[in-house]
N, C-alpha and C positions, 0 to 999 in steps of 0.2 A: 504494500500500500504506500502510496507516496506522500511526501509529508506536506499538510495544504500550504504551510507557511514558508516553505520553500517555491512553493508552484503558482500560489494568492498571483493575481496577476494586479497589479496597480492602479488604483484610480484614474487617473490621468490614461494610460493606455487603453483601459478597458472603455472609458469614454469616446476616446478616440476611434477606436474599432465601434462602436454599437452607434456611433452619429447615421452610418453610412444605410443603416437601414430604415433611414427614417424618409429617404426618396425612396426607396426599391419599395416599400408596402405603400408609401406614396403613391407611385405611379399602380403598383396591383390592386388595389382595390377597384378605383373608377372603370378599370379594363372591365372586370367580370363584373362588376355591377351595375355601370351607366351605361356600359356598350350596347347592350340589349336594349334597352329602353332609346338610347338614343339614337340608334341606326332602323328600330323597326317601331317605335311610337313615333320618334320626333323626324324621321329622312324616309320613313315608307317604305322599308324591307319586310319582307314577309318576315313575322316570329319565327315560323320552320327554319327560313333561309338562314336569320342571325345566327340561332341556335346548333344549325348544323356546320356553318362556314365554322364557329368557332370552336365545336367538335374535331370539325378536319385540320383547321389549322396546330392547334394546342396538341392534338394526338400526333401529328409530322412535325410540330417543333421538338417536343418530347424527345423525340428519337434522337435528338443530337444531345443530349444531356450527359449521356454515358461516355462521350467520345471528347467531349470537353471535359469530364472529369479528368479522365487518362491523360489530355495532351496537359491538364495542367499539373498533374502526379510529374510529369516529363519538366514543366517548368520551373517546377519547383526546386527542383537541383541545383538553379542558378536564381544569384541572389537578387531578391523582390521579385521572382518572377511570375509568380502569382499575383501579384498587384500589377502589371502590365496589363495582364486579363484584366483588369477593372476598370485601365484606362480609357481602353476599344469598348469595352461593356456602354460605359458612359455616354460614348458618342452613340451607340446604336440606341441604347434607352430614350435619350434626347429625343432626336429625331422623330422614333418611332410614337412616340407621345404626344409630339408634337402635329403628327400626319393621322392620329387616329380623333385627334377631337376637335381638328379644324380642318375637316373636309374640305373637299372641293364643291361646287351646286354641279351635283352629280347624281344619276340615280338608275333605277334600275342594276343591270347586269354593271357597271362600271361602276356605281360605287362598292358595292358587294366586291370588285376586284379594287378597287382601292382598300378598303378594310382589311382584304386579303393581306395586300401587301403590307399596310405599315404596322399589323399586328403582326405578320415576320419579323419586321424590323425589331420591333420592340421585344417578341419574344428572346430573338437571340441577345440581344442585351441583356433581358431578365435573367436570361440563364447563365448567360457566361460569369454575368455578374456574381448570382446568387451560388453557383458553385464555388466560384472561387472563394468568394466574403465568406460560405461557411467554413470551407477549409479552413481558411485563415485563423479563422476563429476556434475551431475546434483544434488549432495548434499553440492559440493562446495557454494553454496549461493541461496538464495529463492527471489533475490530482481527479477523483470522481465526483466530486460536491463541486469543486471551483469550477467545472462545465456546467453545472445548472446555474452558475449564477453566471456566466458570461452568457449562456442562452437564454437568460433571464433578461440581461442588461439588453441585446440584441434586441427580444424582442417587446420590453418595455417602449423604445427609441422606434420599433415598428407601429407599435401600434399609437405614438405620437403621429407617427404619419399619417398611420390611416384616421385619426381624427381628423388631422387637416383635411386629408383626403374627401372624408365624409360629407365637413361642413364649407371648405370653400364651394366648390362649384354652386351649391345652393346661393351662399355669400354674396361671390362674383357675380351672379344671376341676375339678381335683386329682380326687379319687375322686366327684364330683358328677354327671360326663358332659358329652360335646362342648357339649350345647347349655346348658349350665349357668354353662359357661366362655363361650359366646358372647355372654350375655348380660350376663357380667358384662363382656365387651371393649368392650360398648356402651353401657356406663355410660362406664367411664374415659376412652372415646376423646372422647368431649366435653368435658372440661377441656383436654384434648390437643391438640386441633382450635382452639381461642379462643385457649389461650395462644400458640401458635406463628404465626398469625394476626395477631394482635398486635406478635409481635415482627416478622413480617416489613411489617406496613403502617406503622411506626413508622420503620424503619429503611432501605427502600428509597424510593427516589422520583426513578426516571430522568429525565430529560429529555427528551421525545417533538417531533416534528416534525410539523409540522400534518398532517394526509390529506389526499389528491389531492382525493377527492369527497365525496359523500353518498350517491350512487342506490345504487339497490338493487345494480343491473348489477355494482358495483365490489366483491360479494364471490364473484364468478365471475372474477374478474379474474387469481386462481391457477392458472387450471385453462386457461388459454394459455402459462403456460410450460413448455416441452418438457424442460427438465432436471427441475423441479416432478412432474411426470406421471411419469416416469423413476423419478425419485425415491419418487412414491409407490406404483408396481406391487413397486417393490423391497422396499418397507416393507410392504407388502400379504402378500406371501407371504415372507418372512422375519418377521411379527409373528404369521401364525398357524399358523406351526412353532414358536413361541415358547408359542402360548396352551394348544396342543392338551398338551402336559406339564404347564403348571402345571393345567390342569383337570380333570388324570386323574392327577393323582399321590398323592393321599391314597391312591384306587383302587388304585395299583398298589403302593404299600409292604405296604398290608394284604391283596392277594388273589393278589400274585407272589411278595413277598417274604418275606411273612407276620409284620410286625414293623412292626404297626399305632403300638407305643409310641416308636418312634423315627422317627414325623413329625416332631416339631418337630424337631427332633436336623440329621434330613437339610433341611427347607428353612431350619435354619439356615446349614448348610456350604454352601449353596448361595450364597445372598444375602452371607452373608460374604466368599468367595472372591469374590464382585461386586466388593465393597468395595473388599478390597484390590488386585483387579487393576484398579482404575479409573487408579490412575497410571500403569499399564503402557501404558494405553491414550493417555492424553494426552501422555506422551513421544511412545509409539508413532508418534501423528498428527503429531507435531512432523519427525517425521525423516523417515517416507514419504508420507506426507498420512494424509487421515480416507475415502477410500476404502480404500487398501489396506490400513489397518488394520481396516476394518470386514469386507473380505473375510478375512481372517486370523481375525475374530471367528467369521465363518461354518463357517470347516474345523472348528476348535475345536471345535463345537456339532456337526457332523455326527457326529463321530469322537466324541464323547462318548456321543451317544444310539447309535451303533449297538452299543457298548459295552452300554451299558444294552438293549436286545432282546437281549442274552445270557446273562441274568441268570436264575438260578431262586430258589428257596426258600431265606431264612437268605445271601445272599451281603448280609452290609450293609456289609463291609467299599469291597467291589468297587463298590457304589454308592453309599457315601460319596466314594468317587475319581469317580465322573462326577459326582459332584452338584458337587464342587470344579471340575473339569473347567471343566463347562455353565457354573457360575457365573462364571469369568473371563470367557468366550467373554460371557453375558449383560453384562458391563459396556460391553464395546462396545457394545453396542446399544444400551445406555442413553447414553451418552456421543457418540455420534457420528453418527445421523440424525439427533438435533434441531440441532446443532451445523451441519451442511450446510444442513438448511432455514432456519436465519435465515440465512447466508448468501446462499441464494438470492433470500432473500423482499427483500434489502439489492437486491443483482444488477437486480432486477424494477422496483423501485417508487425506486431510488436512493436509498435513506436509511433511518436504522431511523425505526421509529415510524409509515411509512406503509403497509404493507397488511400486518404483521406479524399481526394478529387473525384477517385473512384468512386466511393459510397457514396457523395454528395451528389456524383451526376445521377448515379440511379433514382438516389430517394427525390432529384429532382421531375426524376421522368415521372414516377410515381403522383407526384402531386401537382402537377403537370394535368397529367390524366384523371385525379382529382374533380378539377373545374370543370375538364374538357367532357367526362361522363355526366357531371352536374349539367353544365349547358345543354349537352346535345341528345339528353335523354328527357330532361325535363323542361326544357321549354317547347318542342316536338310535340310530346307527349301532352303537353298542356292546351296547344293550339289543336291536333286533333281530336282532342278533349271536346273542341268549341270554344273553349275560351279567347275570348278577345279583351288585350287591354285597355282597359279603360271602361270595362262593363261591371257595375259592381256584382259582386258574388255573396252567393247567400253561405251562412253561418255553416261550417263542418263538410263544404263545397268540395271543386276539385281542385280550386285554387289553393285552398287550408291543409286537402288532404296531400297535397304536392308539398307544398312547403313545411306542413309539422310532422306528419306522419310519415312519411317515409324515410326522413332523417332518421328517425326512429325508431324504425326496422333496421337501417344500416347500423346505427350506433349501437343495439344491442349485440347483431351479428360482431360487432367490433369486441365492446367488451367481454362475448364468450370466449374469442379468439385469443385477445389478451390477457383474459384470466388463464389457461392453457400455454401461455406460451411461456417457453424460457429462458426469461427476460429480468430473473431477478438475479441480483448481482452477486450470488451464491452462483447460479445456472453459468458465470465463466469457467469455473471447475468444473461441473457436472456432465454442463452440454458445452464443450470445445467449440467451438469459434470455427476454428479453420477447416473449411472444407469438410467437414464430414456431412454424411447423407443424411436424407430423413428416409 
């Protein structure tokens, strides 16, 4: 066991590292939750169309995640070269941000191919970025507690973002309209994005340990460890119980609740309560581990959304309580799967800084496909429903039963999986890491 106060990583560094996620969930939020709304309410794309373009793209951006892990396993041999990745990240995120919320007056088949394109852009940004930033991060310290609080700091500074995220475009808006506000969010978020960037390549710069290899072979090399695999079914169906609400909740404030004007309001108390339940969480893991706290996360979110499927017209009270709810339950999730996987990815490869890129690109593919099964199963699924935005829904609907209930089916299939797997920090002796089968 390694000693924390040899490993403690420092205020000032850990600061410096966790600023940089405060554009990256920045820029991810508005993606999977205004895109919808604003390419097929406010620009006239079919819901099918939205839902399935962003299906295909998110499932084909996915696929490069694993192959960016590896090349940055490769980079990381030479010095800061993992943070080079972040500089290229930068510019594509830019851009791509920049070309998704100030369209061109396009429509039809050509805008659907502009959305195409500048969610590529930005995808590959997101990813390149987010691989590397977690490595980085999960090379900050090897003690097993000082990871939950570096993925704690990380994702405390994420979910500052997504506040902004939440409430400027509304902000911006003022009496102008959603996409007036969106496009002024894509101006701002570019200064946003460089300066924090900045601060974090200026002020982090871990110390890595050479990679095993080169070949190519070695970024499948995650995908032999059985608690790794465990780990990512867990995150699979626990991440798109997670996506299927945020990608139908503008939908549902404004066609259940009918109290369109207090979106920002509710995903702010949502992300808030993140926030501050994040310490709850990293005591949490201190005292019973980061499994049994993360199953703790899961009741929380079950019991919150079945709440919310009960819900009719004007209750904003009642769903300001599950938005508070959800959002504790949400900080576990942020705080404690990535926190296991550098763990394991230590476990596998014996040291940080050696196939850390690897694990990262996968569990980005994974949550990746996350959204990408969120969007493109459930907003499909909603419009062959009949459903049309903008038409209000009656009480325990298919609107309610899309957005509470099926979370809810996944998150339990989540937490049987996770009670079963093993994932407690006893299970590195027991169930070996490296390559063995199931």
């Amino acid at each position: 066991m390694s000693d924390p106060a040899a490993t403690r990583v420092g205020t000032g560094a850990l600061l410096a590292y966790a600023v940089l996620a405060l554009p990256l969930t920045m820029a991810a939020l508005p993606v999977y939750v205004y895109v919808p709304k604003l390419y097929a309410d406010e620009r006239g794309l079919a819901l099918a169309t939205v839902g399935l373009l962003l299906l295909a793209v998110r499932t084909l951006d996915a696929l490069q995640d694993p192959l960016l892990g590896w090349w940055s396993d490769r980079a990381a041999t030479r010095p800061r070269g993992r943070q080079a990745f972040i500089v290229a990240a930068v510019a594509c995120l830019g851009l791509g941000v920049l070309g998704v919320f100030r369209p061109p007056e396009l429509a039809g088949g050509a805008l659907a191919a502009w959305l195409a394109l500048c969610l590529v852009v930005t995808y590959l940004g997101f990813s390149m970025g987010s691989v590397n930033y977690f490595a980085i991060g999960a090379e900050l310290s090897v003690d097993y507690h000082e990871r939950t609080r570096v993925t704690a700091a990380r994702s405390a500074f994420g979910i500052v973002g997504v506040l902004a995220a939440a409430a400027l475009p509304e902000v911006l808006a003022g009496d102008r309209g959603l996409a007036q506000g969106l496009a002024d969010f894509g101006l701002l978020y570019v200064p946003v994005l460089l300066l924090c960037a900045w601060a974090m390549l200026s002020g982090s710069a871990p110390q890595v340990a050479p990679a095993h290899g080169h070949s190519l072979a070695e970024m499948f090399t995650p995908l032999g460890n059985r608690r790794f695999r465990w780990l990512l079914g867990v995150f699979l169906a626990s991440g798109v119980a997670s996506a299927i609400p945020a990608t139908l909740v503008l939908f549902y404030v404004q066609d259940v609740l009918g109290r369109p004007d207090l979106n920002g309001v509710f995903l702010a108390l949502y992300f808030a309560f993140g926030a501050l339940g994040m310490p709850v969480w990293v005591v949490l893991s201190r005292r019973v581990g980061k499994k049994v706290s993360w199953l703790a996360g899961m009741v929380m979110s079950i019991l919150a959304f079945v709440w919310a499927f009960l819900l009719g017209p004007g209750e904003v009270v009642a769903f300001g309580m599950v938005c508070a709810l959800s959002g504790i339950a949400y900080g576990a999730e942020l705080a404690l799967p990535a926190s296991l996987l550098a763990d394991l990815a230590d476990e596998d490869s014996g040291g940080p800084g050696q196939r850390q890129g690897a694990y990262f690109g996968f569990w980005q593919l994974v949550e990746k496909l996350n959204l990408a099964l969120a969007a493109g199963l459930a907003l499909p699924l909603l419009g062959w429903a009949g459903y049309q935005p903008g038409t209000p829904q009656a009480q325990g609907g298919d609107l309610s039963a899309m957005y509470a209930l099926a979370p809810c089916v996944l998150k339990t299939i989540a937490l049987w999986a996770l009670w079963r797997a093993p994932l407690d920090r006893h299970a590195a002796t027991t169930h070996p890491g490296r390559r063995t089968s199931s």
